[in-house]
NUBALO-178233 format. One record per residue (C-alpha): x, y negated, z negated; residue number from 0; residue in one letter. Coordinates in nm, 2 decimals, always signed. Layout:
N
X	Y	Z	NUM	A
...
END
This chain:
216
+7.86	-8.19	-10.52	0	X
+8.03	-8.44	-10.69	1	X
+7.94	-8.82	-10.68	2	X
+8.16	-9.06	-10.45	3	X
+8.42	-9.20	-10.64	4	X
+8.37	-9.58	-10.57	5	X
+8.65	-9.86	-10.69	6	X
+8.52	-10.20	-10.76	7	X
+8.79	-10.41	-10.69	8	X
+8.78	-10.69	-11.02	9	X
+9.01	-10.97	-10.84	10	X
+8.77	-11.29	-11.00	11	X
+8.48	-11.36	-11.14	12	X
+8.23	-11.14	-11.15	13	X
+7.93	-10.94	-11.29	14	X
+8.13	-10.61	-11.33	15	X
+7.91	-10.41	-11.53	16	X
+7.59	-10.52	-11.31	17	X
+7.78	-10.35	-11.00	18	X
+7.90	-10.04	-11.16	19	X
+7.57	-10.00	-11.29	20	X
+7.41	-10.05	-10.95	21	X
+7.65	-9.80	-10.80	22	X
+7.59	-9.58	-11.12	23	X
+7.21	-9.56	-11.03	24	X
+7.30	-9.52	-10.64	25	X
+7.46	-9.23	-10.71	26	X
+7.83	-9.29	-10.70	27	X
+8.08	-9.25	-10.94	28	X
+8.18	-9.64	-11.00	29	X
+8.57	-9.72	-11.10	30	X
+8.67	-10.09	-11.16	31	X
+9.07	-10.14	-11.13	32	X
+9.21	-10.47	-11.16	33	X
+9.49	-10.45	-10.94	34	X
+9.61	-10.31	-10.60	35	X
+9.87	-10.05	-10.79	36	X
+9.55	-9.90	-10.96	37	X
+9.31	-9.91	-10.63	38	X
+9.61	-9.71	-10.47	39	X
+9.68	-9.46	-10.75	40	X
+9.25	-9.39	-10.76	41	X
+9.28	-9.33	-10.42	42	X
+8.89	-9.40	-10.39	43	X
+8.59	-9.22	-10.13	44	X
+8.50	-9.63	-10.07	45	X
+8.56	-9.98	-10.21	46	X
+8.37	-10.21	-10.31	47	X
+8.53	-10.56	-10.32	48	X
+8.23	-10.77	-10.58	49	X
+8.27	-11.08	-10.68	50	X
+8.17	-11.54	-10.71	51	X
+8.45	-11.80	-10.68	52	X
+8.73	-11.93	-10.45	53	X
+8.83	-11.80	-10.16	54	X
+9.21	-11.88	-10.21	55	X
+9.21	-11.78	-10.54	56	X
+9.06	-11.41	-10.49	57	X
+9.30	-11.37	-10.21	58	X
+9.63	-11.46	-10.45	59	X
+9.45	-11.23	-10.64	60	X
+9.44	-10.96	-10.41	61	X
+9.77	-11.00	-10.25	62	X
+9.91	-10.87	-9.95	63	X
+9.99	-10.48	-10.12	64	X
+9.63	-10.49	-10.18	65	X
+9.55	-10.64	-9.87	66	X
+9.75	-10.36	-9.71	67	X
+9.58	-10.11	-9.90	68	X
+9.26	-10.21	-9.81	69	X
+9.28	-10.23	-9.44	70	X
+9.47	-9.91	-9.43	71	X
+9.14	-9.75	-9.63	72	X
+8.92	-9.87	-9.37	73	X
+9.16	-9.74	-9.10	74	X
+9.13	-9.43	-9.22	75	X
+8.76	-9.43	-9.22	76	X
+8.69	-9.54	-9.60	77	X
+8.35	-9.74	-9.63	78	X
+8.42	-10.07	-9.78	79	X
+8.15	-10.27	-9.87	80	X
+8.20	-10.68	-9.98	81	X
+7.94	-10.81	-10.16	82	X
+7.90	-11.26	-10.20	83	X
+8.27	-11.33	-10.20	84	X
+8.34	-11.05	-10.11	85	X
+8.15	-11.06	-9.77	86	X
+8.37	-11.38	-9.69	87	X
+8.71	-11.21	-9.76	88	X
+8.63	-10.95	-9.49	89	X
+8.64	-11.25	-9.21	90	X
+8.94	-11.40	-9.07	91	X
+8.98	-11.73	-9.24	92	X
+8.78	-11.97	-9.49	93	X
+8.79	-12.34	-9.52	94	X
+8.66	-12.36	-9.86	95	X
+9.04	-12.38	-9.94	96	X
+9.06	-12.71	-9.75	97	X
+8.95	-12.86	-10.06	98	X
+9.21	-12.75	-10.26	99	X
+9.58	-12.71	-10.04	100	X
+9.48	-12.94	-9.74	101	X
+9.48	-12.61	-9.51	102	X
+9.27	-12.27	-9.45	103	X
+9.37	-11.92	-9.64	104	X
+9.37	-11.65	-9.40	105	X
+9.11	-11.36	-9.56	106	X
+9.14	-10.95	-9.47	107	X
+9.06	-11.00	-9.10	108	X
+8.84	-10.69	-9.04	109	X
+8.57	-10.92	-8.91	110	X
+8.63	-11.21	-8.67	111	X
+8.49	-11.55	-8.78	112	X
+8.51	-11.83	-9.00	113	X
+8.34	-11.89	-9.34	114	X
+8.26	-12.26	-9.35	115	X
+8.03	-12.48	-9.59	116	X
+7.72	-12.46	-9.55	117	X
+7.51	-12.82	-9.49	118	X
+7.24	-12.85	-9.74	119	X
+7.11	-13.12	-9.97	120	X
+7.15	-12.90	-10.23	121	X
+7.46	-12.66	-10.34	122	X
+7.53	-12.45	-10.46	123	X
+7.23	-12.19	-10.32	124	X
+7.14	-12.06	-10.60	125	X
+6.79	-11.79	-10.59	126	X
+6.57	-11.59	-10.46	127	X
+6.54	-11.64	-10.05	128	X
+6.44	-11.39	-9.72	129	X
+6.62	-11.26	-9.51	130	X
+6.55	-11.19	-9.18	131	X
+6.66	-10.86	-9.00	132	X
+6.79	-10.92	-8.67	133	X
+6.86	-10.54	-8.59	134	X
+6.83	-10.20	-8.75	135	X
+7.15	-10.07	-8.93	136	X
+7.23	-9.82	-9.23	137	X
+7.29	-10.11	-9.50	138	X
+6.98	-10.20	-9.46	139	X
+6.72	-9.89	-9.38	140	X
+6.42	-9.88	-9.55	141	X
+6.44	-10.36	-9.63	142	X
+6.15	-10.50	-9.47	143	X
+6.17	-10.80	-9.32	144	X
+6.14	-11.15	-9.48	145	X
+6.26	-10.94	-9.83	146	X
+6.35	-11.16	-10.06	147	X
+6.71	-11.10	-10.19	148	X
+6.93	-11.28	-10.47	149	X
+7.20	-11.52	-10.35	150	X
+7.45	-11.77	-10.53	151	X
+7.71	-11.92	-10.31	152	X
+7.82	-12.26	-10.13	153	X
+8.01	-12.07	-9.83	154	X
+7.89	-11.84	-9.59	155	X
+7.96	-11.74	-9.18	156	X
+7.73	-11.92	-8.94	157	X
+7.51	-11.72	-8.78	158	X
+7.60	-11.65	-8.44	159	X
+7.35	-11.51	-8.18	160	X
+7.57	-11.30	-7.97	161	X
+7.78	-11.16	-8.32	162	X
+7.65	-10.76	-8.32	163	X
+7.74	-10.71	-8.69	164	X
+7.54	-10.89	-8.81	165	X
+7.22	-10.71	-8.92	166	X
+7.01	-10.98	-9.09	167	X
+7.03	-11.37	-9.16	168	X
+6.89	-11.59	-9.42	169	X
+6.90	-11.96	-9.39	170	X
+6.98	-12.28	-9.69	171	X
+6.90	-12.63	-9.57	172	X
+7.05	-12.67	-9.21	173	X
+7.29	-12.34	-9.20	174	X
+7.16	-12.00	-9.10	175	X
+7.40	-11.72	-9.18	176	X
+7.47	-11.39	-9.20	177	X
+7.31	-11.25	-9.49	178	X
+7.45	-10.87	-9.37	179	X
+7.65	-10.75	-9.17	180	X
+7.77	-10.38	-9.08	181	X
+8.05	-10.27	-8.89	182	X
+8.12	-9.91	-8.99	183	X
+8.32	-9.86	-9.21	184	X
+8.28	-10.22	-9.26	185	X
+7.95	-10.32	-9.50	186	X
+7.85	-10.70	-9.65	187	X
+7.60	-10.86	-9.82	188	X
+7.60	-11.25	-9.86	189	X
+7.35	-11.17	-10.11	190	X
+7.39	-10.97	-10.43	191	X
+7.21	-10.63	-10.44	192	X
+7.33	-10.52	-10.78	193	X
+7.08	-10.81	-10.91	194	X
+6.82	-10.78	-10.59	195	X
+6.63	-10.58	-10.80	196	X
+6.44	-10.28	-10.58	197	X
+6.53	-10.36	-10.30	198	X
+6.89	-10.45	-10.38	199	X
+6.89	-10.12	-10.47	200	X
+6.82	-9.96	-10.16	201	X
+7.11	-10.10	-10.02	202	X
+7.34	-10.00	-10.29	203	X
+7.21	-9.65	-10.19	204	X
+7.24	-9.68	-9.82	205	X
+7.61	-9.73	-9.84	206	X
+7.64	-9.46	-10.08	207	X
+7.48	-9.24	-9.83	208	X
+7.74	-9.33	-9.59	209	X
+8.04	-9.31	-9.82	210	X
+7.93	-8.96	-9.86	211	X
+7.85	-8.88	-9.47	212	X
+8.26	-9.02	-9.46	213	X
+8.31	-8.75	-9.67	214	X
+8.18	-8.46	-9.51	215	X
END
């Protein structure tokens, strides 16, 4: 059986190599494209959308062909899994672009929510902090709870109680917030598993599990 053929989406900045390498030791067959011609002509089992920086910018980035593209994969049952940045673009809007065109940028929309600042004395959140599973999904089998992951970011969605995909929260200064959330075929961490160490990795290897269950 061949390895899932998994595109990393390289829209921004990034740790590339740390992602395909992570994917490479999940199991899955890791291909980074840089643009949405070349994530429609790999025509991919999943994607895999990586990446720290701004919002706006990773959305021009993107654009709305590769926008397309990627809500039509998930339409047809493709796992897509956002990792840091890439958890926020899954949500409807973000005002971290407030700060640079006086008004929000509008994100993929395959999650409902708002990606906000979080209130902290201290940003960006940069480290090693818990998280704290709130239910049981396939992202996160086998991660404890209070398991320390790896995050850097100064955005994030609040955490709302009566939000279902949301599988586990961590919390920086005042804000708690989704740390993962799971919508099949929708996956996110806030936090970055290709550099979670083992237990990062479990996670990478969850969603390959999925991706090939979608394939079956």
């Amino acid at each position: 059986m061949r390895p899932p053929r998994i595109a990393i989406f390289k829209y921004g900045v990034g740790n590339i190599y740390s992602i395909s390498s992570g994917v490479r030791r999940a199991g899955g067959e890791p291909i980074v494209v840089t643009s949405p011609e070349e994530l429609e002509a790999v025509d991919p089992d999943a994607v895999i959308l990586p990446g720290v920086g701004c919002f706006d910018a990773a959305m021009r980035r993107i654009g709305e062909r590769g926008a397309e593209a990627i809500r039509r994969m998930v339409g047809e049952g493709r796992p897509l899994l956002g990792i840091c940045l890439g958890l926020q673009l899954l949500y409807e809007w973000s005002e971290e672009s407030l700060d640079y065109s006086g008004r929000p940028t509008r994100g993929l929309g395959l999650l409902k929510g708002v990606v906000k600042r979080m209130k902290a004395r201290k940003l960006p959140h940069i480290g090693w902090t818990r998280i704290h599973v709130v239910r049981r999904c396939t992202l996160l089998r086998g991660v404890e709870d209070n398991t320390y992951m790896y995050f850097i970011h100064s955005y994030a969605v609040p955490y709302n109680e009566g939000d279902e995909t949301v599988c586990a929260t961590a919390r920086h200064g005042e804000t708690v917030f989704a740390a993962a959330v799971e919508k099949p075929p929708v996956y996110a961490t806030q936090f970055h598993p290709e550099k979670s160490s083992r237990e990062g990795l479990k996670v990478l290897r969850n969603f390959i599990e999925a991706v090939r269950a979608s394939t079956r």
